[in-house]
N, C-alpha and C positions, 0 to 999 in steps of 0.2 A: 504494500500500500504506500501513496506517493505521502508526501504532507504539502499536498496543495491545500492553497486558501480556497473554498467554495467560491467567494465574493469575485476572485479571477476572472471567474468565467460571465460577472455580469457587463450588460452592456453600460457605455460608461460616458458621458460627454466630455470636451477640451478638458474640462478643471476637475478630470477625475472623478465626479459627483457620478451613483447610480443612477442610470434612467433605462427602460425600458423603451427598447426599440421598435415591440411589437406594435403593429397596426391595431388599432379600437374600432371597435363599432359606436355609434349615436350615442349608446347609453353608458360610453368608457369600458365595456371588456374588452379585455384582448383578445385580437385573433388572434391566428395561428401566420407565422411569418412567412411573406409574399403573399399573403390576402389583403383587396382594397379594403381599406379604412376611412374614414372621416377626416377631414386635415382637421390636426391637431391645434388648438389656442396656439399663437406667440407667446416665447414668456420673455418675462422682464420688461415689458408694456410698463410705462408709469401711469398710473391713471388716477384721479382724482375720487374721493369717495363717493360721489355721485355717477362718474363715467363706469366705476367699476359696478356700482346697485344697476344701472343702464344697463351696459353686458351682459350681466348678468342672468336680468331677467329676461333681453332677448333669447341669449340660450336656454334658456328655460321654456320659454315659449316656444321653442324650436323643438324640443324633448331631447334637449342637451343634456341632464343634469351635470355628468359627473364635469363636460368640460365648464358649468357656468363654475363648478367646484374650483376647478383647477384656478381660474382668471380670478376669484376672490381671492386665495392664497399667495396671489400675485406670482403664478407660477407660468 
């Protein structure tokens, strides 16, 4: 048995940070990788606390949940 770190094998952005590369559907699960997906929120958007309730609830209104989730987290 090797003594790899698990955490190796995740996907990873520039700064290191975990992120999951797989494709989501509408309601944020993941598919399975090389299935279309929903384009994902931008992150790091600065938005005002008003522009971000705004987003928000348009995705919502969209039956976005998880990405209105993601834009309030400022993610």
């Amino acid at each position: 048995m090797t003594n790899t770190d698990a955490s190796d094998a995740r996907d990873r952005d520039a700064d290191g940070r975990a992120r999951s590369a797989r494709p989501r559907d509408g309601l944020g699960r993941p598919l399975p990788y090389g299935a279309e997906g929903v384009a994902r929120q931008p992150e790091g958007v600065k938005r005002t606390p008003d522009e971000t309730v705004t987003e928000a609830q348009g995705l919502l209104d969209a039956g976005k949940p998880f990405h209105a989730h993601r834009g309030v987290r400022g993610r």
